[in-house]
C-alpha positions in Angstrom: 0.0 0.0 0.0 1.6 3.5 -0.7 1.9 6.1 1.9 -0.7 8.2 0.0 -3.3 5.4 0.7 -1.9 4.5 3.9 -2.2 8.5 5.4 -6.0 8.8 3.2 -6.8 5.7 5.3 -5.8 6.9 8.8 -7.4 10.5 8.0 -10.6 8.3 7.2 -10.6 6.4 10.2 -10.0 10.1 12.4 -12.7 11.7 10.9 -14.8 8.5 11.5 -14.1 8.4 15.1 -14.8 12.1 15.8 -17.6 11.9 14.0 -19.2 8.9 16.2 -17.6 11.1 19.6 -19.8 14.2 18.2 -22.6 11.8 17.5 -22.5 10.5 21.0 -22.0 13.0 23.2 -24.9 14.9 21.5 -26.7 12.2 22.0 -25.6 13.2 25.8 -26.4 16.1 25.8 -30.0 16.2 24.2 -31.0 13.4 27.0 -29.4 15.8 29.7 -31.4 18.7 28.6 -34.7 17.1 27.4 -37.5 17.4 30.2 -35.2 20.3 31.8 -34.8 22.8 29.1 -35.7 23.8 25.9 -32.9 24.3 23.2 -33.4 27.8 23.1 -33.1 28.3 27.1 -29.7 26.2 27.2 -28.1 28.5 24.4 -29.1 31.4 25.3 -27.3 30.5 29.0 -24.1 29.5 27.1 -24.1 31.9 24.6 -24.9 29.4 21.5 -27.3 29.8 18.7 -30.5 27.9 19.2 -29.3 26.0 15.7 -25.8 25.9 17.3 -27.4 23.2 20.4 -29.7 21.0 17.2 -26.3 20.8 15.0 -24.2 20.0 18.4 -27.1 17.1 19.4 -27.1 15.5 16.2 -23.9 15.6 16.0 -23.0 18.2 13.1 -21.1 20.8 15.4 -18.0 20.3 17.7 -18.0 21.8 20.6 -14.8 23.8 22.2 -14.2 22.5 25.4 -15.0 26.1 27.6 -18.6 25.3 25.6 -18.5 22.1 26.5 -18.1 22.9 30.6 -20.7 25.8 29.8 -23.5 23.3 28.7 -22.6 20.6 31.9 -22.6 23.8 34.0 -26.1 24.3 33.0 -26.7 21.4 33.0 -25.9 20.8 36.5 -23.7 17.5 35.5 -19.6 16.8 35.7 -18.2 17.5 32.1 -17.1 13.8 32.6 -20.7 12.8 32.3 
């Protein structure tokens, strides 16, 4: 296999994993949130887009990490939850 391939197919495999992690802790979050607030509520007290918290629970949007202890914050969970 040449080194072309070889890189194309450990770039795939990166993308493919952060992908599932986005997927998954959106996942997260929308079960943290649901039944406590609505989308709009939780980003507008992080400072998000309503659209910003639907692409970030489907998975579509990574989150920085400060946003990430922002929505747990609010959340009232541990960012390791």
């Amino acid at each position: 296999m040449s080194a072309r391939i070889e890189m194309e197919s450990r770039d795939y495999a990166v993308k493919s994993m952060l992908s599932r992690f986005n997927i998954e802790l959106g996942e997260r979050i929308r079960a943290r949130r649901e039944g406590v607030m609505t989308q709009a509520a939780l980003a507008q007290a992080v400072g998000l887009s309503r659209t910003s918290i639907t692409n970030i629970e489907c998975g579509r949007q990574r989150l920085l990490v400060d946003q990430l202890a922002d929505i747990a914050s609010t959340l009232g969970v541990p960012i390791t939850d």
